[in-house]
MIKE-984264 format. One record per atom (N, C-alpha, C): residue number from 1; residue in three letters; atom name; x negated, y, z. Coordinates in steps of 0.001 Angstrom, whole numbers, m for minus. Each point is the difference from the previous one (the first is absolute). Example, Ala and Ser with C-alpha at 12.3 -4.5 7.8 and 13.67 -1.06 7.14 Angstrom:
% residues 2
SITE     n   res   atom      east     north        up
SITE     1   ALA      N    m13190     m5690      7800
SITE     1   ALA     CA       890      1190         0
SITE     1   ALA      C      m900      1200         0
SITE     2   SER      N       350      1050      m720
SITE     2   SER     CA      m820      1190        60
SITE     2   SER      C       770      1090       730
//
This chain:
% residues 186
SITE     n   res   atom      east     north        up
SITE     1   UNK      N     32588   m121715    m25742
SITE     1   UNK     CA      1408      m155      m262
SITE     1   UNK      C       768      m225      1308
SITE     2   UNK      N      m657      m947       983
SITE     2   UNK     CA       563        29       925
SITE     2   UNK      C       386      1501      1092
SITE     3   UNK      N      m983       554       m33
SITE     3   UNK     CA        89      1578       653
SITE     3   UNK      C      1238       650      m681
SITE     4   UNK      N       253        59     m1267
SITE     4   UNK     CA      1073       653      m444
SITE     4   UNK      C      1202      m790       438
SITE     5   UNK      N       277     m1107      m410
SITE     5   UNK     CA       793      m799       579
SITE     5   UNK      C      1127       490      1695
SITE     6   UNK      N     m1256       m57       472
SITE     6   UNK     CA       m75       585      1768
SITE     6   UNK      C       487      1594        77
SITE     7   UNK      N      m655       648     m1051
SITE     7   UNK     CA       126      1225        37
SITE     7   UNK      C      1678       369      m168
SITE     8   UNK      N       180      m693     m1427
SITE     8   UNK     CA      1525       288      m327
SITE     8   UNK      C      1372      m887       960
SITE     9   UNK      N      m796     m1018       612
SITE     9   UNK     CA      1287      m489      1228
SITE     9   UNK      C      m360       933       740
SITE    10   UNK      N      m943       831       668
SITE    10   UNK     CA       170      1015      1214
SITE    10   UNK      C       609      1372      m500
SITE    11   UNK      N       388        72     m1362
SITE    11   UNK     CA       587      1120      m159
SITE    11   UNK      C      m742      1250      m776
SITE    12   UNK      N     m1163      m691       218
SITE    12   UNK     CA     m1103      1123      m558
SITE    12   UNK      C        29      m267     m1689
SITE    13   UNK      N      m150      1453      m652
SITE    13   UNK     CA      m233       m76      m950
SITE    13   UNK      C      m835       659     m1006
SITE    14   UNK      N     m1299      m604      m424
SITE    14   UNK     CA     m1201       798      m260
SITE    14   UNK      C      m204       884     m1569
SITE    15   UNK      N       m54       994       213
SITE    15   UNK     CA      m329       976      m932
SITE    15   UNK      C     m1031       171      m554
SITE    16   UNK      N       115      m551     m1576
SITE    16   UNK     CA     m1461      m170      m245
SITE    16   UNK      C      m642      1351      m134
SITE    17   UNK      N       716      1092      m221
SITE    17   UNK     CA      m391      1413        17
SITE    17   UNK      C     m1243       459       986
SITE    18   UNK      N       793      m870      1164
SITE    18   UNK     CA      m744       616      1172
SITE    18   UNK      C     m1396      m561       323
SITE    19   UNK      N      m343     m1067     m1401
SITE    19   UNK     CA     m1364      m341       667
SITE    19   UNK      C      m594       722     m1272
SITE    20   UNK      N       251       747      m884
SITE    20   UNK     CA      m319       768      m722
SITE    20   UNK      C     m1211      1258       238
SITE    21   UNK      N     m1130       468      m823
SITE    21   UNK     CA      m469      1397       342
SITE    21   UNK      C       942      1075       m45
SITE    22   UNK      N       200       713       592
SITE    22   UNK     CA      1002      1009        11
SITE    22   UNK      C     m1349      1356     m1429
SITE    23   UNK      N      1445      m113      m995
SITE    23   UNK     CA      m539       813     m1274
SITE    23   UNK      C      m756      1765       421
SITE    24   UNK      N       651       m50      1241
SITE    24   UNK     CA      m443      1796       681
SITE    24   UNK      C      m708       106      1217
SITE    25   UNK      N      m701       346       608
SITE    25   UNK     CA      m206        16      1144
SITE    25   UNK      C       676       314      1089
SITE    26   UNK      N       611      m843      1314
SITE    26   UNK     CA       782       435       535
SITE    26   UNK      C      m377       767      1391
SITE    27   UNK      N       422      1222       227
SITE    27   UNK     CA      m428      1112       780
SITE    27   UNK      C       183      m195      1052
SITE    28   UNK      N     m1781       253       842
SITE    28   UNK     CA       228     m1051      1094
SITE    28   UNK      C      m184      1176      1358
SITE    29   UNK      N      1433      1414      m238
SITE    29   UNK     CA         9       833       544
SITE    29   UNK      C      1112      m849      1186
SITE    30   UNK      N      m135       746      1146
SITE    30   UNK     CA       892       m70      1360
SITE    30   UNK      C       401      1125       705
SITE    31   UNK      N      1119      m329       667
SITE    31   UNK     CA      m193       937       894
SITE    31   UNK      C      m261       277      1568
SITE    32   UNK      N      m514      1591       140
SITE    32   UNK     CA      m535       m45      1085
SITE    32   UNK      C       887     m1053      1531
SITE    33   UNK      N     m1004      m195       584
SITE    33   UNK     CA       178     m1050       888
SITE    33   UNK      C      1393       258      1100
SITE    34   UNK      N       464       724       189
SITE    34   UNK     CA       562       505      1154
SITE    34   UNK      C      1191       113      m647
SITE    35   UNK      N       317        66     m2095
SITE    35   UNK     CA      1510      m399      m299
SITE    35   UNK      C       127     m1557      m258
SITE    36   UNK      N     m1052      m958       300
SITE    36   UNK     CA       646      m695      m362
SITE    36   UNK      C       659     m1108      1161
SITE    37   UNK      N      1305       272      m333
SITE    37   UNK     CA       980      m454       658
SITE    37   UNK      C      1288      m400      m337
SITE    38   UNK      N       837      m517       277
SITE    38   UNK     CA      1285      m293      m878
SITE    38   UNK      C      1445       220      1047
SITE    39   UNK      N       471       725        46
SITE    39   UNK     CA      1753       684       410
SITE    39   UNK      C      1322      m224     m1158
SITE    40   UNK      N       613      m660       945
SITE    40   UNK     CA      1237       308      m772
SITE    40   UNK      C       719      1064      m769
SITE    41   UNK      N       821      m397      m947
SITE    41   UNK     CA       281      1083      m962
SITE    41   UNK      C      1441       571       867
SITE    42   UNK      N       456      1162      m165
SITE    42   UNK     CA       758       712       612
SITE    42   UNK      C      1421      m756      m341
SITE    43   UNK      N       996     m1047       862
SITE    43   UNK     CA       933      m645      m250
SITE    43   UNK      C       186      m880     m1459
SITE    44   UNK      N     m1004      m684       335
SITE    44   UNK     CA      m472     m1295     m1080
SITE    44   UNK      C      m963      m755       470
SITE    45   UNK      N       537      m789      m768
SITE    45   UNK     CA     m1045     m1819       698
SITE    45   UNK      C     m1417       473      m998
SITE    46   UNK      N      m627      1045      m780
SITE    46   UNK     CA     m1334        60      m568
SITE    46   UNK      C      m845       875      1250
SITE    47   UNK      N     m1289      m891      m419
SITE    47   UNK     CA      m709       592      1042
SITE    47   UNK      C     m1085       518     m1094
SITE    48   UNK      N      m255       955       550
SITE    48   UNK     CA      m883      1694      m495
SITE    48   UNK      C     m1634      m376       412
SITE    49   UNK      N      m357      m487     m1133
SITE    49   UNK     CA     m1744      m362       526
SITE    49   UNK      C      m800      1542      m327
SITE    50   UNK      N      m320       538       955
SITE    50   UNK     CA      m720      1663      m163
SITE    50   UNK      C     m1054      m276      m200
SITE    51   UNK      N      m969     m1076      m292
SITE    51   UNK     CA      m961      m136      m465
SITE    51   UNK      C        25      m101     m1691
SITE    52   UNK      N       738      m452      m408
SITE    52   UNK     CA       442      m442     m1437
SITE    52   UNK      C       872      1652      m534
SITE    53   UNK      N       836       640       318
SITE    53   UNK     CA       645       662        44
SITE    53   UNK      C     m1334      1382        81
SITE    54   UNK      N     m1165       460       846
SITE    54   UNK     CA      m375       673       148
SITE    54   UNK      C     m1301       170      m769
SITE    55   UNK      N      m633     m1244      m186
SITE    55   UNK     CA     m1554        60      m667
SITE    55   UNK      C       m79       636     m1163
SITE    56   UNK      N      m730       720       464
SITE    56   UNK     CA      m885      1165     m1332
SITE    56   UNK      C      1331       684      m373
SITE    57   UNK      N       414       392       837
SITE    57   UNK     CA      1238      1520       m78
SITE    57   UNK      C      m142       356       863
SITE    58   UNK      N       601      1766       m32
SITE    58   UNK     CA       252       993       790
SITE    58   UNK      C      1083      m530       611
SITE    59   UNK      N       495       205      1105
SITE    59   UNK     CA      1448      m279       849
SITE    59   UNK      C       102       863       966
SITE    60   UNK      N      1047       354       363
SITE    60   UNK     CA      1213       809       888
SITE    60   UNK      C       177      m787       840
SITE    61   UNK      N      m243      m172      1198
SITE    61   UNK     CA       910      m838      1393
SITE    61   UNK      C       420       972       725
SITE    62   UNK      N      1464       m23      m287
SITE    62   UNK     CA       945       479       969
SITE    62   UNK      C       879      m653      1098
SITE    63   UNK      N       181       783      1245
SITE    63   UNK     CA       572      m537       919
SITE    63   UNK      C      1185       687      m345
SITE    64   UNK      N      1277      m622       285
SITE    64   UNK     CA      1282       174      m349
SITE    64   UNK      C      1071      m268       782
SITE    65   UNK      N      1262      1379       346
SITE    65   UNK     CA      1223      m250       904
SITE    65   UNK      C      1018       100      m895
SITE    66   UNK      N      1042     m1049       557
SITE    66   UNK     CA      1226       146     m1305
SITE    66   UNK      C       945      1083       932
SITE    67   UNK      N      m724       716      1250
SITE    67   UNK     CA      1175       859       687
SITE    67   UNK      C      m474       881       695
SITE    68   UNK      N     m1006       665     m1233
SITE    68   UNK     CA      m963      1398       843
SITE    68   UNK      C       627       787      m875
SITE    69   UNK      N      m804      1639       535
SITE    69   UNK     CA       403      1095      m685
SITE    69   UNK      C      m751      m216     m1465
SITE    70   UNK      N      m858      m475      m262
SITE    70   UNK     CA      m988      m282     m1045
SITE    70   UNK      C       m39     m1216     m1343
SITE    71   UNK      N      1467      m668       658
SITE    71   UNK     CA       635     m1041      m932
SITE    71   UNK      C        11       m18     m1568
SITE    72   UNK      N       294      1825       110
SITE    72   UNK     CA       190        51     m1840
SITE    72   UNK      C     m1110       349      m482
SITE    73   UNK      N     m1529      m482       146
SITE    73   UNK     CA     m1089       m10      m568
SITE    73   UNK      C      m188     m1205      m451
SITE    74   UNK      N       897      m978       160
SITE    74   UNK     CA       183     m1262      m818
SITE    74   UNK      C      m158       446     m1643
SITE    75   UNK      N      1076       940      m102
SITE    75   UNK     CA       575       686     m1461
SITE    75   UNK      C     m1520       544      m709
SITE    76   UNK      N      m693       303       985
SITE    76   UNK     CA     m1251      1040      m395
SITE    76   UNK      C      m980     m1097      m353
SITE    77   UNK      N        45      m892      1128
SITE    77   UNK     CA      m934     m1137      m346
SITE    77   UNK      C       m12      m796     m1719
SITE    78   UNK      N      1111       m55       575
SITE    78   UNK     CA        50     m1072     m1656
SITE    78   UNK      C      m242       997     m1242
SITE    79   UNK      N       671      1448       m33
SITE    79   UNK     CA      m449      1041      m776
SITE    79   UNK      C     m2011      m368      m317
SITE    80   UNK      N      m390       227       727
SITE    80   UNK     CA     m1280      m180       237
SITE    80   UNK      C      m470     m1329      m661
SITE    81   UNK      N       798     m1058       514
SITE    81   UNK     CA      m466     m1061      m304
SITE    81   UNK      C       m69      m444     m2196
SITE    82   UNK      N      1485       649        72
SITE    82   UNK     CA       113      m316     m1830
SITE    82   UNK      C     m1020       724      m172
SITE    83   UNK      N      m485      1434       152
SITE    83   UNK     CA     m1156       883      m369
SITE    83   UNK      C      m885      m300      m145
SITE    84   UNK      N      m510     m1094       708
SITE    84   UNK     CA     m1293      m376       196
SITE    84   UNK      C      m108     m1821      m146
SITE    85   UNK      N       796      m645        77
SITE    85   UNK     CA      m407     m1755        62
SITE    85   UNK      C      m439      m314     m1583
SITE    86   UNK      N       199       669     m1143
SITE    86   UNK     CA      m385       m53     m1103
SITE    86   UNK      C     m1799      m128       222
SITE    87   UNK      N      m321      1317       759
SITE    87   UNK     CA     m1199       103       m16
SITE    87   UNK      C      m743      m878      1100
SITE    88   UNK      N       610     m1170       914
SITE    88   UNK     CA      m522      m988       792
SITE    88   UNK      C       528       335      1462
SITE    89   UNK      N       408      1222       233
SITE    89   UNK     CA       680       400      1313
SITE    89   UNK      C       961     m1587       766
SITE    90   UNK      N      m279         9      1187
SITE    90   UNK     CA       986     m1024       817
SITE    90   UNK      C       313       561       985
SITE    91   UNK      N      1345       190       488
SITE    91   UNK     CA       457       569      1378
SITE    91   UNK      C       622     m1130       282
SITE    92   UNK      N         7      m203      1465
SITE    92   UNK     CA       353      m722       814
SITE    92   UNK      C       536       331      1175
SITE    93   UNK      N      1269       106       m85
SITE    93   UNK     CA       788       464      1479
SITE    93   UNK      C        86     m1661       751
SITE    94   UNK      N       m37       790      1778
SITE    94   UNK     CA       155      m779      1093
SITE    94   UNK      C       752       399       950
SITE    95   UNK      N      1497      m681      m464
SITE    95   UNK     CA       767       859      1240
SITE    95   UNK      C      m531      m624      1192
SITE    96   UNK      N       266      1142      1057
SITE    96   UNK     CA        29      m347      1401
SITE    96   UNK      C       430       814      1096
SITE    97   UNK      N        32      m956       855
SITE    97   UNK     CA       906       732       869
SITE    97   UNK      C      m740       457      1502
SITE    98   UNK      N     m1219       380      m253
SITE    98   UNK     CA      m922       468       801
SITE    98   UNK      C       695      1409       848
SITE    99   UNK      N       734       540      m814
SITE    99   UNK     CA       811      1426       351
SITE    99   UNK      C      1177      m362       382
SITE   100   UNK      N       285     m1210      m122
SITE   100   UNK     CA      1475        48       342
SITE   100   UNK      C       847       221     m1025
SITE   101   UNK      N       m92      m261     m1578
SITE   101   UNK     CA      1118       759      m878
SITE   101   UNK      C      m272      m753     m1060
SITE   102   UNK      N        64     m1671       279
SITE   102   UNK     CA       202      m891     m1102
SITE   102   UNK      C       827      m586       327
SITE   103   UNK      N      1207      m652      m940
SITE   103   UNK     CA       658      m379       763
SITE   103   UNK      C        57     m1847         8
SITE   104   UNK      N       511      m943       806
SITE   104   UNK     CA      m310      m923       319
SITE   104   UNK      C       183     m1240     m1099
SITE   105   UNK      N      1037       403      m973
SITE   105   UNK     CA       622      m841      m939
SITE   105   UNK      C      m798       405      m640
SITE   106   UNK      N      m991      m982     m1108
SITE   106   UNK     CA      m985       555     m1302
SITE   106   UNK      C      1099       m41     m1380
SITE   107   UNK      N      1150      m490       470
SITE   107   UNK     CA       678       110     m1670
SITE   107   UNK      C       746      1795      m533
SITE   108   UNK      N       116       361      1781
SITE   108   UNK     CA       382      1467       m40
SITE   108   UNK      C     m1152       585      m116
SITE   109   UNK      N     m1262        77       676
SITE   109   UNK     CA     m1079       563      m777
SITE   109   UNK      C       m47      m270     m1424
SITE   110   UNK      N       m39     m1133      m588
SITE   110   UNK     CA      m270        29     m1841
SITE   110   UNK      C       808       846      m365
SITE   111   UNK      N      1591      m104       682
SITE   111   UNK     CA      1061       713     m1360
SITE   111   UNK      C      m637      1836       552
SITE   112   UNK      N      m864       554      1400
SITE   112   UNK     CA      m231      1030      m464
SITE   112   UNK      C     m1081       525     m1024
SITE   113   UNK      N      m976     m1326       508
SITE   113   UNK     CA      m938       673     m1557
SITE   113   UNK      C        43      m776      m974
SITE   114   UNK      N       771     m1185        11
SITE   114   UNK     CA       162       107     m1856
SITE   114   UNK      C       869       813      m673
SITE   115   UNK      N      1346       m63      1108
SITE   115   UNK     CA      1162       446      m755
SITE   115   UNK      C       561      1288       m76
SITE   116   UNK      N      m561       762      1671
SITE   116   UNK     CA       183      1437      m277
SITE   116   UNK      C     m1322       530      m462
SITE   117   UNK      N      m944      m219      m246
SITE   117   UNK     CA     m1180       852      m581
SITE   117   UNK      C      m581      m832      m892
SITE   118   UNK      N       555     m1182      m604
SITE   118   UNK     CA      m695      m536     m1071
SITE   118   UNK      C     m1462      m711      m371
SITE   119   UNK      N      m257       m79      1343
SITE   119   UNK     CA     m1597      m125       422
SITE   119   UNK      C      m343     m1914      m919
SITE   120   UNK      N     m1306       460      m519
SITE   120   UNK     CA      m259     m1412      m643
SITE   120   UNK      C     m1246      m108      m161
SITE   121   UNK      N      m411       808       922
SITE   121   UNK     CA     m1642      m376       702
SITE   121   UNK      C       280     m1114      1170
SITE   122   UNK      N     m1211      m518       167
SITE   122   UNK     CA       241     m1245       825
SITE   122   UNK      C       402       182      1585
SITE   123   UNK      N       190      m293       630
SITE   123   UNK     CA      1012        50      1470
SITE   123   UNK      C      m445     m1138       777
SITE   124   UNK      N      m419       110      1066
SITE   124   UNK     CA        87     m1414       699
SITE   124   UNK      C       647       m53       944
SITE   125   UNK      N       167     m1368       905
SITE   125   UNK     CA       663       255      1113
SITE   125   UNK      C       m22       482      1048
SITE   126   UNK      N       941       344       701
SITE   126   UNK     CA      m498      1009      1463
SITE   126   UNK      C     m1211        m8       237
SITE   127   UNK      N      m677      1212       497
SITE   127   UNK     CA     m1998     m1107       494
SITE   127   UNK      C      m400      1650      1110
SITE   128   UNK      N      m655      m781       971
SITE   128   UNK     CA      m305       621       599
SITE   128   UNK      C     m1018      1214      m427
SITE   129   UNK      N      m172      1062       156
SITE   129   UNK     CA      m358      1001      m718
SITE   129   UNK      C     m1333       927      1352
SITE   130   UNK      N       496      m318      1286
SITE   130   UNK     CA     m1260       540      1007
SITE   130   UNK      C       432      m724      1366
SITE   131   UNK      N     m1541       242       627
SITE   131   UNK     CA      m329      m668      1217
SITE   131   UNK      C      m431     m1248      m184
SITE   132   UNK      N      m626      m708      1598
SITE   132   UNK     CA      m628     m1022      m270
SITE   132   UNK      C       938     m1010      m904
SITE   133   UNK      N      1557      m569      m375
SITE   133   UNK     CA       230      m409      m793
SITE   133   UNK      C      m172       379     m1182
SITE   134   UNK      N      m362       994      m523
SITE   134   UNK     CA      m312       612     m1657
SITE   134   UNK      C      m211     m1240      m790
SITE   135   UNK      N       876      m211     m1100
SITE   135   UNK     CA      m521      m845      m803
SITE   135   UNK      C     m1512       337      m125
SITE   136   UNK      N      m875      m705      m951
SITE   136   UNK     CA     m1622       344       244
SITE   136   UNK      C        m5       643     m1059
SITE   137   UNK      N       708        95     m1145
SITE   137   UNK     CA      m227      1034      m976
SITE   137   UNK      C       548      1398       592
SITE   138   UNK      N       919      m142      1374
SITE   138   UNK     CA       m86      1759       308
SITE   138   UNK      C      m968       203       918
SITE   139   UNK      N      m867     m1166       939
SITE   139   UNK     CA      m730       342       839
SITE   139   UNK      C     m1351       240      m781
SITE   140   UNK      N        97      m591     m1742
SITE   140   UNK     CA     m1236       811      m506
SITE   140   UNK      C       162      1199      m203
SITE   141   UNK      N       904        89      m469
SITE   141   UNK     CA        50      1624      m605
SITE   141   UNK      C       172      1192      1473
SITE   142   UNK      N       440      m214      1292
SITE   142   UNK     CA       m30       483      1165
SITE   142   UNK      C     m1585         3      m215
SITE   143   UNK      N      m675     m1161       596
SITE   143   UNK     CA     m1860       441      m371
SITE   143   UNK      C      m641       781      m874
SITE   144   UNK      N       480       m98      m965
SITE   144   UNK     CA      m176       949     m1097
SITE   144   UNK      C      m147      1292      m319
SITE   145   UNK      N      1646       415       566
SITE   145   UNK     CA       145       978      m151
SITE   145   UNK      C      1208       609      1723
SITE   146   UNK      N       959      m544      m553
SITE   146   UNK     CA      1140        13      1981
SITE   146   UNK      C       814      m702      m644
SITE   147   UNK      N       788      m407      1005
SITE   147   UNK     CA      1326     m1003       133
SITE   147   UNK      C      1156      1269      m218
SITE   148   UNK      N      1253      m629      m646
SITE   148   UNK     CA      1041       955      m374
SITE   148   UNK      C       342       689      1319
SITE   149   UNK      N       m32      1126        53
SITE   149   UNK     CA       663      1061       857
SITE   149   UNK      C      1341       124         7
SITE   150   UNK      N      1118      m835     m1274
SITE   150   UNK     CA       995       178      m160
SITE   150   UNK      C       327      m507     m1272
SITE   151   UNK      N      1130      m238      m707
SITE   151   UNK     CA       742      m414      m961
SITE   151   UNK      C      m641       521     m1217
SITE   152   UNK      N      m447      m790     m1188
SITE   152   UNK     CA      m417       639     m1559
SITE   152   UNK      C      m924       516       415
SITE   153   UNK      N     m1440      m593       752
SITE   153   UNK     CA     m1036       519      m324
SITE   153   UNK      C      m534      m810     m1097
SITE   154   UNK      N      m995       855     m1039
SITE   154   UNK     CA      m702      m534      m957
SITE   154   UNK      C     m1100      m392       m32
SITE   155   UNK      N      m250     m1367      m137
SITE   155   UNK     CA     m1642        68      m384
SITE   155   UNK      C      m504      m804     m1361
SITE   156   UNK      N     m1017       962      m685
SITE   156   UNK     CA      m227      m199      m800
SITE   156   UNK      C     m1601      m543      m355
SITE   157   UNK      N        68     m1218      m869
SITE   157   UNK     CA     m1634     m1021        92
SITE   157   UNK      C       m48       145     m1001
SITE   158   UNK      N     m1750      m142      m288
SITE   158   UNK     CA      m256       m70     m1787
SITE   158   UNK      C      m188     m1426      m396
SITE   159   UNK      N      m483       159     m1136
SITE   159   UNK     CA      m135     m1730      m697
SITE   159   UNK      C      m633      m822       663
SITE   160   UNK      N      m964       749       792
SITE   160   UNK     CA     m1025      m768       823
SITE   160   UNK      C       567      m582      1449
SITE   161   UNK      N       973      1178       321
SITE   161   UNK     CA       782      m971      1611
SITE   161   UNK      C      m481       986       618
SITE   162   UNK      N      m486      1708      m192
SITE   162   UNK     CA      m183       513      1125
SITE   162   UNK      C       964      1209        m9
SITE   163   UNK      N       727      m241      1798
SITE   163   UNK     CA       550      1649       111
SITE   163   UNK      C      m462       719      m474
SITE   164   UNK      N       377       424     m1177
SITE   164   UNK     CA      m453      1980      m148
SITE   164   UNK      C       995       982       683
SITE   165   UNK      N      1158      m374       441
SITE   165   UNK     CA      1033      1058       439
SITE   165   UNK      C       693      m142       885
SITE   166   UNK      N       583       291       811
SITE   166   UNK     CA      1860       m15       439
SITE   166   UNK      C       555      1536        92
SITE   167   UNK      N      1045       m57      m230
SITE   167   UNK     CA       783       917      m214
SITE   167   UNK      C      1422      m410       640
SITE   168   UNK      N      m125      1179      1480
SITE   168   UNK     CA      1355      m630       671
SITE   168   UNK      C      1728       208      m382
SITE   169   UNK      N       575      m333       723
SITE   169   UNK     CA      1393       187      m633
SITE   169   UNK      C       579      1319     m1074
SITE   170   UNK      N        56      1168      1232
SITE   170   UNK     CA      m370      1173      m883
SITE   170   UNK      C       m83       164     m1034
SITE   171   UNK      N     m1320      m594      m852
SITE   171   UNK     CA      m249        26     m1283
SITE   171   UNK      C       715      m564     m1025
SITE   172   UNK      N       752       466      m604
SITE   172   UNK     CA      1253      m752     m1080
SITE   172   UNK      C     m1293      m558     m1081
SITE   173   UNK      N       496      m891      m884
SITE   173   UNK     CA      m274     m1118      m664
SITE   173   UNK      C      m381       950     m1566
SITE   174   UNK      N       629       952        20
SITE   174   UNK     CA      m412      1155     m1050
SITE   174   UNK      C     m1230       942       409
SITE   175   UNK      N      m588         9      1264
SITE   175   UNK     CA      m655      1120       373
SITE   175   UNK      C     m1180       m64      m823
SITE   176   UNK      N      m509      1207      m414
SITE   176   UNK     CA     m1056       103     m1411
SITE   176   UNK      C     m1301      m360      1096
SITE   177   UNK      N      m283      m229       794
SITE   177   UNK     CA      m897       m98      1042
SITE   177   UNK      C      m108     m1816      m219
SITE   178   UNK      N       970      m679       523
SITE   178   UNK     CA       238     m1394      m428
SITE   178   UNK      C      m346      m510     m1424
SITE   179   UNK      N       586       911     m1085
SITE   179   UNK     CA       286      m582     m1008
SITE   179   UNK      C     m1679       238      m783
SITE   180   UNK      N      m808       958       277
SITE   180   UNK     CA     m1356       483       m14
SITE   180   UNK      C      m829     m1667       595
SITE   181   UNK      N       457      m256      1045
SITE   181   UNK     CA      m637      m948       864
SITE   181   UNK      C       232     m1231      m980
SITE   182   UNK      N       643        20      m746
SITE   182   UNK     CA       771     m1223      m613
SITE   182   UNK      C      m815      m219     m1365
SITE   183   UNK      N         4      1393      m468
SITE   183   UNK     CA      m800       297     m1211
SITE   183   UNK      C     m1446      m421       338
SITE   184   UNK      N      m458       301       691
SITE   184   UNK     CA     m1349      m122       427
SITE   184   UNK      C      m863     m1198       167
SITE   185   UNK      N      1146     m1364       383
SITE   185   UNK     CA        63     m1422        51
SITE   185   UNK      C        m1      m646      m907
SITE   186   UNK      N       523       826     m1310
SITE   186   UNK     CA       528      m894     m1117
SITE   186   UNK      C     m1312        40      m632
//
């Protein structure tokens, strides 16, 4: 009695649920080592755990400019994205300004991909995308496979966490080549 006592002046408050058997088995899948990491959400105080967000799904990591020639594959992206998140799909854009063509304010980046292309796949904040600063989820996928050559390159992982693809800017978000690659994951 006294422990509870203690418990409920410190604020704590115990759930008897939680000392419970859990009625299902709970799936004691992860993900591969190199997403798990946690980035801010694209102009918001939530932070984007890609470990939680990625385990045992296919995912899209895209690098992203709100002021390249390649901007309106936002539109294509999210096209892509309703198409497919039913079936476990996650894309994940990362603007950056590795090229030079992000721009410095993140609230003018959101209003371009939420508000001119509608984008409601997840976004994080600016992040370095190549070279020895590479965040380490682009310096894996550089090991992997290469570091972005440029704006909207794609890469695409299976459930398990391994590159199967990239597909550089070029390649629109519709290309039956991609969308094959996509199929193939699911």
């Amino acid at each position: 009695m006294k422990k509870l006592i203690a418990l409920v002046m410190f604020g704590w408050v115990l759930n008897p649920a939680a000392f419970a058997q859990p009625s299902v088995e709970i799936s004691s899948r992860t993900c591969a080592p190199w997403l798990d990491h946690q980035l801010g959400q694209l102009h918001s105080d939530r932070v984007i755990d890609l470990c939680t967000e990625t385990a045992g799904k296919p995912v899209l990591l895209v690098n992203t400019a709100s002021y390249c020639g390649y901007t309106y594959q936002f539109t294509g992206l999210e096209a892509l994205y309703q198409r497919y998140k039913d079936a476990g799909l996650v894309i994940i854009g990362f603007p950056s300004d590795d090229f030079n063509q992000e721009d410095d304010n993140a609230a003018k980046t959101a209003d371009i991909c939420y508000i001119n292309h509608g984008v409601t796949f997840l976004m994080t904040d600016v992040t370095k995308v190549k070279g020895r600063d590479a965040h380490p989820v682009f310096r894996h996928l550089a090991d992997e496979k290469s570091q972005p050559n440029w704006n909207f390159n794609k890469y695409l992982v299976d459930r398990e966490g391994n590159v199967t693809s990239i597909f550089r800017s070029r390649i629109e978000p519709d290309n039956k080549r991609l969308i094959s690659a996509i199929d193939e994951i699911l």
